[in-house]
N, C-alpha and C positions, 0 to 999 in steps of 0.2 A: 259688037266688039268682043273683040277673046283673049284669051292670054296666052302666052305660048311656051310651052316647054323646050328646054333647051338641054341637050344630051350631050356639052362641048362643044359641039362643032355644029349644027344645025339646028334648027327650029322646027319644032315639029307643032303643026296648027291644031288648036282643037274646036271640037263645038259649038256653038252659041247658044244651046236648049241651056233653057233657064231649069235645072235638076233640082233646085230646092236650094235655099238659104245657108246649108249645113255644106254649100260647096260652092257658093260665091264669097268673094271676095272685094275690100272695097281699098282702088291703090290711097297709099296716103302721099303721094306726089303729086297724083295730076285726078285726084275722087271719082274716079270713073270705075263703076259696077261691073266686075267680070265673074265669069265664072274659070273656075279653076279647072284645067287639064287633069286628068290622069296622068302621075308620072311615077316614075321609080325609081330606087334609089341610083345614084349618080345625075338625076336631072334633076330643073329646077323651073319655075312658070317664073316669068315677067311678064309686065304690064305691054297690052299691046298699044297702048298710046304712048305712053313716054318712056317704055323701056322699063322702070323699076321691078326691082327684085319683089317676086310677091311672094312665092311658100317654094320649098325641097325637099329633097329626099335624100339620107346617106346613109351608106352602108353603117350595118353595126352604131345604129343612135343614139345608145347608151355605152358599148365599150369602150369605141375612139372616143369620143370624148372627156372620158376617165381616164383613161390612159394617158392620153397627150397632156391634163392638166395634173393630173398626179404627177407626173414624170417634171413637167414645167414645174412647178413647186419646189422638189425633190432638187433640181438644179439650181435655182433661186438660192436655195438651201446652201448649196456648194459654192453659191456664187461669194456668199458674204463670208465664207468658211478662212478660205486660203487666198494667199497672194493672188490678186489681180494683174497688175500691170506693174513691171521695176523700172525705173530708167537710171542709164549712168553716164554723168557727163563733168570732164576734166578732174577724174579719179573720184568724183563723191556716186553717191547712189540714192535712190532716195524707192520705196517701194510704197505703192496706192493698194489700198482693199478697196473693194466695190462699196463699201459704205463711204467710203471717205469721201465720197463726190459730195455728199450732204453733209457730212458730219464738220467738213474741213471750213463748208462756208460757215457755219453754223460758231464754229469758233472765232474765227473772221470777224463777227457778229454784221454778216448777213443773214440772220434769221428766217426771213418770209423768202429769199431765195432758196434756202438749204431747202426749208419744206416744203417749197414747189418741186423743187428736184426729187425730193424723198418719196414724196407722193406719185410724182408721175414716172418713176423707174423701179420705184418698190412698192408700195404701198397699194396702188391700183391695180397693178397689174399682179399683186400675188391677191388681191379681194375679188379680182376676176376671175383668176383660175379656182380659187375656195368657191366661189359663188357655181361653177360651172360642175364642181366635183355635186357641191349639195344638189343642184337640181337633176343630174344625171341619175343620183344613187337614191335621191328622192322617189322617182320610178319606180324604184323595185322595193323600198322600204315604205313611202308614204311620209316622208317628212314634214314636219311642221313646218308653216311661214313660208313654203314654196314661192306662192303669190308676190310676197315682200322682196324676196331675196332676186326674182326674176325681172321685178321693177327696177332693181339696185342696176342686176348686170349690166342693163341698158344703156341705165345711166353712167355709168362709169366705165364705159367702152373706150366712148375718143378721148378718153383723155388717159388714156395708159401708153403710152412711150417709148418704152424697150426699144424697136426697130428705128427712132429716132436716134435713142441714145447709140445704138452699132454704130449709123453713120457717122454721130459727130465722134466716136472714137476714133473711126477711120480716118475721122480729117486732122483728129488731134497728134495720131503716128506721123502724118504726111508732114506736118508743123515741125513736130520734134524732131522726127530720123537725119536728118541733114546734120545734129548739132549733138545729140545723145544717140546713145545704145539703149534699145528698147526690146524687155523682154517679157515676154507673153506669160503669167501662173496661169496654173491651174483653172482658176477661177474666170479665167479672161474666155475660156474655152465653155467651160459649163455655161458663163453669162449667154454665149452663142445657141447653145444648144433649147436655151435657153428661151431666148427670142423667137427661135421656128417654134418650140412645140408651142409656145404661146400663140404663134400665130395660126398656128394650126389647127387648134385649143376653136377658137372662132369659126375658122372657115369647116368646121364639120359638124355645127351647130344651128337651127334656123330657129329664128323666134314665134314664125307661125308653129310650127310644130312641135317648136318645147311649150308653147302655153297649150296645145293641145294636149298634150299629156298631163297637165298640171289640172286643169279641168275645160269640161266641154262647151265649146261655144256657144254661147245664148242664141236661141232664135229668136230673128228680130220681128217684134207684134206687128210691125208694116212690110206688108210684102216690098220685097227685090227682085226686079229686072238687070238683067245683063245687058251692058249697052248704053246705060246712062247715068249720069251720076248721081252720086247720095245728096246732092245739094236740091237734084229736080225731083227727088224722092224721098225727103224730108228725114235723111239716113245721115247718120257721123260714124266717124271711125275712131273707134280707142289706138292712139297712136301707140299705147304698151303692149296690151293684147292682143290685138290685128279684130275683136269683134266689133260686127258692124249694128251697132242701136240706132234707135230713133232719134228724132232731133229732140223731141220733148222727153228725154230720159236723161236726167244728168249726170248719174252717174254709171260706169259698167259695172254688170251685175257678175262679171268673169276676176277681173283683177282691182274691182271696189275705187277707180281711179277715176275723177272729177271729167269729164268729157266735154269740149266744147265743140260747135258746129267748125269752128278757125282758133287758131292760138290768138289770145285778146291781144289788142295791139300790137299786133304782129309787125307792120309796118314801120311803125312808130319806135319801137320798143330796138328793134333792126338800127336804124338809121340814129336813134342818141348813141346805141353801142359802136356803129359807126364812126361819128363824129370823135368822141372820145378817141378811139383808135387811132383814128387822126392825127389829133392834136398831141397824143405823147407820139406819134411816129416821127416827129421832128425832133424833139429833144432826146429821143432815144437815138437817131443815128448821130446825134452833134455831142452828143457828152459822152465820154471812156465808155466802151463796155467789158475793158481788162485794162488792168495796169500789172507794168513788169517792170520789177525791181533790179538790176543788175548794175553788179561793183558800186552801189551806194546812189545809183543812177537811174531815175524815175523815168520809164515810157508810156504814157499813156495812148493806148489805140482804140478808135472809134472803131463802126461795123467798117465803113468807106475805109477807113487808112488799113486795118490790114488787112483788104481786100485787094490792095494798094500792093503792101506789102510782098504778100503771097502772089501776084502775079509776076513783083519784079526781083522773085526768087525763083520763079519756071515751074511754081507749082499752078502751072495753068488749070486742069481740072478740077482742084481742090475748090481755086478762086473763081471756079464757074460755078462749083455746086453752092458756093456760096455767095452768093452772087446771085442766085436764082431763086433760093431760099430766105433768105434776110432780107432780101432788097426788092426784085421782084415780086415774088409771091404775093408779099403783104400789102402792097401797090396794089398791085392787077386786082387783090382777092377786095380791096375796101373799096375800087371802082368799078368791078362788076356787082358787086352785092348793091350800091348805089344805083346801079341801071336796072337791077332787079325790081328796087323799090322803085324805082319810076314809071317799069314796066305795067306796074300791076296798077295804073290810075288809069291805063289806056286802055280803049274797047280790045276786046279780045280779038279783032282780025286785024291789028296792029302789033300785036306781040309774036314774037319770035319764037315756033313752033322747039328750036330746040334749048329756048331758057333754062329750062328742068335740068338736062341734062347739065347745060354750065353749072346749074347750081350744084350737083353733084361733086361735078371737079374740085371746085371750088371750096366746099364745103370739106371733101376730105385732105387735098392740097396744104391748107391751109395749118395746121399741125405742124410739118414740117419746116416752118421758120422756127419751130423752139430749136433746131439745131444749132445755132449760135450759141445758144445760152447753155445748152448744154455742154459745148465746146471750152466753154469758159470753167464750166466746173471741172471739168475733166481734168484742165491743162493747172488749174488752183489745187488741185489734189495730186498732182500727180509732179507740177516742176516747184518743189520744195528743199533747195539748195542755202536757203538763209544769205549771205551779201549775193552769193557768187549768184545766182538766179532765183527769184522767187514770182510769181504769178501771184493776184491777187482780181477778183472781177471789180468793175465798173459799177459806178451809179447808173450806167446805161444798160448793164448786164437784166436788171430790175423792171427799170421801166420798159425794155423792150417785150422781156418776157409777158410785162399784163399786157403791150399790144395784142400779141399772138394771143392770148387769152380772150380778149375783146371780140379779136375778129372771130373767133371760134363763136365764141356765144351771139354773137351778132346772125351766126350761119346758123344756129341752132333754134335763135329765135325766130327766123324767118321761115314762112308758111309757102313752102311750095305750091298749094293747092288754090293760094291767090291768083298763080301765074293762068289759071285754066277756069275762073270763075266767069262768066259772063259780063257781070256788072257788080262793077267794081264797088259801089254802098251796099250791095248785097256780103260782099266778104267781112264787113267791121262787123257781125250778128256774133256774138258770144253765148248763144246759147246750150 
């Protein structure tokens, strides 16, 4: 089995000579031993079983990605600076700064709302372009705590938001334009510029290759073959690092990180965070997740009614994307992660050779129901008219949000590498 590089547009096959340890690779999707291609930069090797991304190459590996996070910063900067977003309706006006998405629930006393939002539209995602500055400049200084800091970025990738939060802006003008004047600051544009290079910031970044340059991969004391997996060769993989140790080492000697053969109750641990998901998914779509105050007159809207709503106002796209995100999604995402876990009690020539990849889908899909909830702050900071109109979020604004939460960590706990184990008591081993 081999891995193959990918140049955009085609696959380019390589080798199967086993070259030494210092150039295999073990995927942590489907633990199958490859050796890695030659490539350069602009290409990138995946797993020749199940497709996952295994190591890259890109141009300039320390400038782009200073640049793009400096610059992302530098905008973030701007973002909190100046006027955001104005609106004006029936001669009042009312102007939103980009903080005020958190700050506004916060006085509300929605507390644990505000600081979900806070976190996931600022907070994380300017620790991620800081995190991305140190390790790049590390390179060429030698920075302390590298190791630590490159553990962090990882962690705190999915759940940085920005590109969630554009959309639910987008859906929040599609709400208002019909009934206000809406006008773009300054800052509505930096927030934009904002979101790309963040996103940018990532995709010209790989994690095999930045802990290579942080330090050099351990060779593992058991030999590795290409072709079979670390489970039949008593090999694990540091899901931080990407080195491949033996079963009997427990911890990696590269990023100091506790290594098991499978994340311990993996299955187990998946399907309570399931269940839970569950059970608030009902009372999150049944109870408000915004109320709107007008002329002294209380509306309360569920996800369903103004889904309701916005269709039988002809904002047909609006109420598909939501619609698909809110309702959908987190359906579809808590009954296939259910088949997932069922999948993996059943002999391996019962399972569905392309599971991995749903789980993939699924796993990053899954994120974009927080656009409701972001929706809600948006329209709470922003339609602030005192009788004449005021927005204010839901009890359901809350509990939806920890569903998407749920499902996320539900995806996070669950072990890929179950899907492609042979025998299935063999995957509970936590060693």
């Amino acid at each position: 089995m081999t891995a193959s590089a990918i140049p955009a547009t085609s696959a380019l096959p390589s080798t199967a000579a086993d070259s030494g340890p210092a150039e295999l690779t073990l995927c942590r999707h489907c633990d199958l031993v490859q050796q890695l291609p030659s490539i350069v930069p602009g290409e990138e090797a995946c797993c020749s079983r199940c497709g996952h991304h295994l190591d890259a190459r890109h141009h300039q590996p320390v400038l782009r990605p200073v640049l793009y996070a400096g610059s992302a910063l530098f905008m973030l900067l701007l973002a909190n600076l100046f006027p955001f977003v104005s609106m004006f309706a029936a001669g009042n006006s009312n102007e939103m700064n980009f903080f005020d998405t958190s700050s506004v629930l916060f006085t509300e006393h929605h507390q644990w709302l505000a600081v979900l939002i806070w976190l996931f539209i600022q907070a994380v995602p300017a620790a991620c372009m800081c995190a991305i500055l140190y390790l790049k400049l590390g390179m060429l200084y030698a920075l302390p705590a590298r190791t630590w800091v490159a553990r962090v970025l990882y962690m705190l990738k999915p759940w940085s938001m920005v590109d969630i939060f554009l959309m639910g802006l987008i859906i929040s003008f599609v709400k208002l334009v019909a009934d206000a004047d809406i006008s773009l600051g300054p800052s509505f544009w930096a927030f934009c510029l904002f979101c790309l290079l963040h996103l940018r910031a990532f995709q010209v970044i790989d994690r095999r290759e930045l802990w290579s340059k942080i330090a050099p991969c351990p060779t593992p004391q058991v030999a590795a073959h290409a072709g079979k997996t670390g489970l039949q060769q008593n090999l694990k993989l540091c899901q931080v690092c990407t080195a491949i140790i033996p079963i009997t080492q427990t911890h990696c000697s590269r990023c100091h990180t506790k290594v098991r053969l499978r994340q311990r109750s993996s299955v187990q641990n998946t399907m309570a965070l399931l269940i839970a998901a569950t059970l608030l998914y009902i009372p999150a779509n049944l109870m408000p997740i915004m109320r709107t105050v007008s002329f002294g007159e209380t509306i309360d809207s569920t996800i369903i009614s103004g889904l309701v709503l916005m269709w039988q106002d002809g904002a047909y796209p609006v109420a598909i994307i939501i619609l698909i995100a809110s309702v959908i999604v987190p359906v579809v995402k808590i009954l296939i992660m259910f088949w997932l876990c069922y999948l993996t009690t059943l002999p391996l020539s019962q399972r569905r050779q392309y599971s991995t990849q749903i789980y993939r889908w699924v796993d990053w899909v899954g994120r974009w129901s927080m656009v409701d909830v972001l929706v809600v702050a948006i329209m709470a900071a922003l339609v602030r008219f005192d009788l004449l109109m005021s927005v204010y979020p839901g009890a359901g604004a809350l509990v939806f949000a920890t569903v998407v939460i749920l499902t996320m960590l539900a995806a996070l706990s669950f072990d890929p590498r179950l899907l492609w184990d042979p025998i299935p008591e063999q995957t509970g081993s936590s060693s």
